[in-house]
BAGUZA-61393 format. One record per atom (N, C-alpha, C, CB): x, y, z; residue in three letters. Coordinates in steps of 0.001 Angstrom, whole numbers, padded with zeros to 6 digits, always signed. Each point is the difference from the previous one (the first is absolute). Glycine has a CB too. Layout:
N
XYZALA ...
***
This chain:
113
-059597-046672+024933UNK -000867+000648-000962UNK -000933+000965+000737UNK +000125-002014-001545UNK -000193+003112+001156UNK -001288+000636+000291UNK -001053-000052+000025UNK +000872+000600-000302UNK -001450-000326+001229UNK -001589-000854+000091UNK -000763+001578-000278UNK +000218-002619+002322UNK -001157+002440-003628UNK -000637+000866-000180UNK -001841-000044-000098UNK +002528+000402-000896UNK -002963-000232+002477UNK -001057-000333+000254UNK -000976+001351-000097UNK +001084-002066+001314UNK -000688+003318-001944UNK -000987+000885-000068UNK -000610+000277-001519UNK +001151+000925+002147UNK -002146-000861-002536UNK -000820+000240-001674UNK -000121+001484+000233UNK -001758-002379-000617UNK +002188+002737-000351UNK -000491+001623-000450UNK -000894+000013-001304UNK +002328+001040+000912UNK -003376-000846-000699UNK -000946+000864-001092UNK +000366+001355-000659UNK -001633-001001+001326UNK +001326+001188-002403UNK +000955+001319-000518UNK -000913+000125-000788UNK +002518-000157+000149UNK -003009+001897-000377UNK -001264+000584-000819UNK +001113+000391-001443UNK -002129+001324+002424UNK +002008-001076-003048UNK +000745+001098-001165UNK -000822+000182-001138UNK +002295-000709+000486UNK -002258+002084-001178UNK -001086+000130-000828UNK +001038-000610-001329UNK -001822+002355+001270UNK +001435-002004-002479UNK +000532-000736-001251UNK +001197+000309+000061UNK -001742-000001-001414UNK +002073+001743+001532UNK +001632+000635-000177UNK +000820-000630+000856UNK -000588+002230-000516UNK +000207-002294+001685UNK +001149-000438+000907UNK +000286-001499-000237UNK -000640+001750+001810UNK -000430-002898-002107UNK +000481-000873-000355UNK +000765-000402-000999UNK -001330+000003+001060UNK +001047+000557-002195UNK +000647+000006-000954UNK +001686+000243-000099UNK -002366+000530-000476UNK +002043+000591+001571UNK +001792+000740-000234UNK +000532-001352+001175UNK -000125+003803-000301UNK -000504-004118+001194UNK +000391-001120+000608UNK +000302-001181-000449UNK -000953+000974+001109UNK +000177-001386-001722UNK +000546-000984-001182UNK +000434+000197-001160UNK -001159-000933+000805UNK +001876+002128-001306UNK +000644+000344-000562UNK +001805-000632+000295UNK -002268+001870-000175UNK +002036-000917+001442UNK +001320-000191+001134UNK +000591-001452+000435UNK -001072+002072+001026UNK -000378-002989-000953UNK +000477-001098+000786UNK +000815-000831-001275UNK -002181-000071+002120UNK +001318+000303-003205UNK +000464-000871-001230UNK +001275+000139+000143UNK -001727+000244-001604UNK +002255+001105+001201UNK +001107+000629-000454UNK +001509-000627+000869UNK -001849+002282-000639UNK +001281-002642+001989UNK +000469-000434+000809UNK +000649-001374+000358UNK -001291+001661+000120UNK +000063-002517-000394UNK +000429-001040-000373UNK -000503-000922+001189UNK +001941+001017-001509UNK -002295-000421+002530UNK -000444-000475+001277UNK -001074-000455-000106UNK +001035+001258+001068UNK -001751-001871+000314UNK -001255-000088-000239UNK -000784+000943+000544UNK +000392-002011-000243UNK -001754+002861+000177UNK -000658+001210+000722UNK +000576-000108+001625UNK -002453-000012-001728UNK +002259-001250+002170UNK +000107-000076+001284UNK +001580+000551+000406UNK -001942-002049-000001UNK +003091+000979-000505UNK +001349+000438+000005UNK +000098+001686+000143UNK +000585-002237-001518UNK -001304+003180+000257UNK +000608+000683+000171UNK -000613+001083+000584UNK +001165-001012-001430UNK -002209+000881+001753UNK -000449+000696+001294UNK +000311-000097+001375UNK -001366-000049-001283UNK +001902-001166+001942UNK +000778+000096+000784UNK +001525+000814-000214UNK -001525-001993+000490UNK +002118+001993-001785UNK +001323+001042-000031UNK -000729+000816+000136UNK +001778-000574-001299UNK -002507+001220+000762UNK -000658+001639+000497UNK -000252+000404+001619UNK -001416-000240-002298UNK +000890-001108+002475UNK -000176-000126+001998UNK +001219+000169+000433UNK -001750-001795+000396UNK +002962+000953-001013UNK +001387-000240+000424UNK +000761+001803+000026UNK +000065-003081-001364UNK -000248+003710+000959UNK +000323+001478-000322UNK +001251-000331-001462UNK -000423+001308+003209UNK -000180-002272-003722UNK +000878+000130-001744UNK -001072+000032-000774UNK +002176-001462+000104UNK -001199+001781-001181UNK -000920+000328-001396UNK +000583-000975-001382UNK -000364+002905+000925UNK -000637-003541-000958UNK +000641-001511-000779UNK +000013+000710-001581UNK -001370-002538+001718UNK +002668+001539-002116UNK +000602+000550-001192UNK -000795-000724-000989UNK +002386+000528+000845UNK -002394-000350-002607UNK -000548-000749-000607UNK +000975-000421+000009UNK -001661+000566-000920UNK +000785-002185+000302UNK +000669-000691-000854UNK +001091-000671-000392UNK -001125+001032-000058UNK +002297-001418+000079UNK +001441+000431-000725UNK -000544-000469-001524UNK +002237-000540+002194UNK -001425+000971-003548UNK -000297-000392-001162UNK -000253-001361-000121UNK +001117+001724-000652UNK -001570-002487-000365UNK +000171-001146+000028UNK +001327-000936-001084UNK -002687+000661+000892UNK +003819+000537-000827UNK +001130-000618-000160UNK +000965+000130+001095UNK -000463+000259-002210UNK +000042+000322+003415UNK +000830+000891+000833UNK +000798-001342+000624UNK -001732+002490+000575UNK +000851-003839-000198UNK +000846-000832+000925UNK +001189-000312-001556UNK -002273-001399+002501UNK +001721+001099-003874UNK +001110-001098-000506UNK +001120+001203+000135UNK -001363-002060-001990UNK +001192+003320+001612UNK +001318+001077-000095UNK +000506-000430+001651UNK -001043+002570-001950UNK +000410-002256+002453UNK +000800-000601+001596UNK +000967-000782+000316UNK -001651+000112+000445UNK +000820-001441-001016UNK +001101-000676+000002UNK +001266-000364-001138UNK -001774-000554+001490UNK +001192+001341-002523UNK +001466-000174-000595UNK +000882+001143+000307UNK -000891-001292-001877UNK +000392+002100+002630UNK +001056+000938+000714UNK +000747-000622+001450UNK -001602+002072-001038UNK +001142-002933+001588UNK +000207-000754+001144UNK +001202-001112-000496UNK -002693+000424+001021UNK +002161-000890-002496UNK +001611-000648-000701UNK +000777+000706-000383UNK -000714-001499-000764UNK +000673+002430+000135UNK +000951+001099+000020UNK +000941+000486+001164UNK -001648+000509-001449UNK +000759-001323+002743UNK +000873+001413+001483UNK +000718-001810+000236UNK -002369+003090+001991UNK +001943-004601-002468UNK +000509-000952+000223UNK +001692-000149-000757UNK -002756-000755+000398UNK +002442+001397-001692UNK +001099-000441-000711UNK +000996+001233+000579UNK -001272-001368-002342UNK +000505+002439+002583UNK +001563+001336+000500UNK +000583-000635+001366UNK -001258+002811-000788UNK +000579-003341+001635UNK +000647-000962+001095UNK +000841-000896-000516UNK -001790+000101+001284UNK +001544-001121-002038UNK +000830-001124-000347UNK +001209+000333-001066UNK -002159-001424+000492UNK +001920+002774-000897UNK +001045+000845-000656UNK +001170+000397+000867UNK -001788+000843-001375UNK +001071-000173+002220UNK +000506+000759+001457UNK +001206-001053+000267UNK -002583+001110+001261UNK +002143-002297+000063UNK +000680-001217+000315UNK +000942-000495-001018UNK -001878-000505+001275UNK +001753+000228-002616UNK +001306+000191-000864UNK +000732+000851+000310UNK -000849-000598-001536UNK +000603+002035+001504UNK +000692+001170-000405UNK +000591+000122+001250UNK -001398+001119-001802UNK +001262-001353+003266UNK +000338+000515+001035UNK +001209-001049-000262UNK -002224+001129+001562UNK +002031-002169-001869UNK +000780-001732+000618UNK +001343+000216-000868UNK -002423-002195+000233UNK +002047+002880-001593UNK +001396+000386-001341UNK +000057+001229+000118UNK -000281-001533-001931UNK +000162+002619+002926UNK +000360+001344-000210UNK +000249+000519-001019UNK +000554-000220+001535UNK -001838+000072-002442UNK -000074+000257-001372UNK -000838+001509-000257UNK +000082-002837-000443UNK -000811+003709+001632UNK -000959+001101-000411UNK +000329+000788+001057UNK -001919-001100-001211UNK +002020+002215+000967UNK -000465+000956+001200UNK -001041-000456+000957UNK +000486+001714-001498UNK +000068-002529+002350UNK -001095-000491+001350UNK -000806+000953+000363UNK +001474-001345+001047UNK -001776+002900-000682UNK -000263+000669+000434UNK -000826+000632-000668UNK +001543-000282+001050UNK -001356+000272-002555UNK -000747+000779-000956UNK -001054-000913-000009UNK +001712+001266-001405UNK -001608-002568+001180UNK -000926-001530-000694UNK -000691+000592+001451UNK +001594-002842-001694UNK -001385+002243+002759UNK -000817-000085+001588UNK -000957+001519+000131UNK +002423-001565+001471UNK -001925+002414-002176UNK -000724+001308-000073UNK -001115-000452-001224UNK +002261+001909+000803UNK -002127-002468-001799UNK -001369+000227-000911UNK -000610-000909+000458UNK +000584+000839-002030UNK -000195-002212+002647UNK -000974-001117+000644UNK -001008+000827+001343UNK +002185-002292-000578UNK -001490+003222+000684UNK -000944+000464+001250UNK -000796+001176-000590UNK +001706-000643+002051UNK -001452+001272-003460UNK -000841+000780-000433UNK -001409-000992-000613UNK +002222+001916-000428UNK -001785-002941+000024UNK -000756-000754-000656UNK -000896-000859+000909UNK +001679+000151-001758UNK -001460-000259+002930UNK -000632-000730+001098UNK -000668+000965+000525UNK +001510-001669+000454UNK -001316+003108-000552UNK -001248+001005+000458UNK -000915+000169-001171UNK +001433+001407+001650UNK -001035-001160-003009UNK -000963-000015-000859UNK -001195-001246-000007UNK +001918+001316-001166UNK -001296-002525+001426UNK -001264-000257+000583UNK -000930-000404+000906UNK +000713+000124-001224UNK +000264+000604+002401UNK -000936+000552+000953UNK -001020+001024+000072UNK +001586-000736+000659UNK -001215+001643-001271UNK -000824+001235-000496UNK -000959-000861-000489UNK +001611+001986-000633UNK -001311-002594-001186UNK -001411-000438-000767UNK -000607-000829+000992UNK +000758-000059-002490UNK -000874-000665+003308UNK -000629-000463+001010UNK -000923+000466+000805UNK +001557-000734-000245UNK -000376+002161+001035UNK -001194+000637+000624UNK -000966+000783-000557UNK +001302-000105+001399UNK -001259+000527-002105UNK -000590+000900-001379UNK -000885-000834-000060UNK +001731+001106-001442UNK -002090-002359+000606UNK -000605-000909-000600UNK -001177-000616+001006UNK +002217-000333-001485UNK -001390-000453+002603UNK -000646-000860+000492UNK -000685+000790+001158UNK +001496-001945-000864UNK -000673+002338+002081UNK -000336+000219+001471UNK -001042+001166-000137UNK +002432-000752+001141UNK -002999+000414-000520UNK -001101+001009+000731UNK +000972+001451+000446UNK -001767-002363+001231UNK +000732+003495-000909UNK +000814+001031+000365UNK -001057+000770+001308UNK +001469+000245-002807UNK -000721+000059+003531UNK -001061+000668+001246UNK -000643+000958-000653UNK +001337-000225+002055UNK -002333+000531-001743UNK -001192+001018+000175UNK +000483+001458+000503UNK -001570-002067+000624UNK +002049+003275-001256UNK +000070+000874+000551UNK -000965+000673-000431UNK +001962-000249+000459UNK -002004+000962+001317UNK -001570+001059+000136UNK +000262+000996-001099UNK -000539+000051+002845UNK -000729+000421-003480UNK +000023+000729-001123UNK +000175-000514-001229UNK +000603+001305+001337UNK -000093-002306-001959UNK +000294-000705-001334UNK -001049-000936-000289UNK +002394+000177+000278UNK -003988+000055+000274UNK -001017-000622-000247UNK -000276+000575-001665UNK -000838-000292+002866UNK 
***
């Protein structure tokens, strides 16, 4: 664990706090959390919706049942193997994307303050 033995005092007049706790809410973090991503050189994302995990995971049963589809289909050479293995991998980036989109932090590039 990180040992975090230094206190910072921090002045801010009303605006800046505000838009600061605007941000942190939105975020979901705690002030502290996400001022260290700002230290970290990311820029913390809000939020995800608050249906975003259940859609998740019923998209995560969805990528369960095209597998256990799959393993039939390969075992009875019943589908275009190649076509099926092509949308399982379109569908395994889609939600990779909504993921990174959603969840991960994103670096700090100079100028996009």
């Amino acid at each position: 664990m990180t040992r975090r033995n230094h206190d910072l005092h921090l002045r801010l007049n009303d605006e800046e706090f505000h838009k600061l706790d605007t941000l942190v809410t939105k975020s979901g973090l705690s002030r502290e959390a996400y001022l260290r991503q700002i230290i970290s050189g990311l820029q913390p994302r809000n939020q995800p919706p608050k249906d975003y995990h259940l859609m998740m995971r019923q998209l995560y049963h969805c990528g369960n049942a095209l597998n256990q589809i799959a393993r039939k289909a390969h075992a009875l050479n019943m589908v275009d193997v190649q076509k099926y293995d092509e949308a399982v991998e379109q569908y395994r980036e889609t939600v990779r994307n909504i993921n990174h989109e959603v969840i991960q932090p994103e670096k700090i590039r100079h100028g996009d303050h």
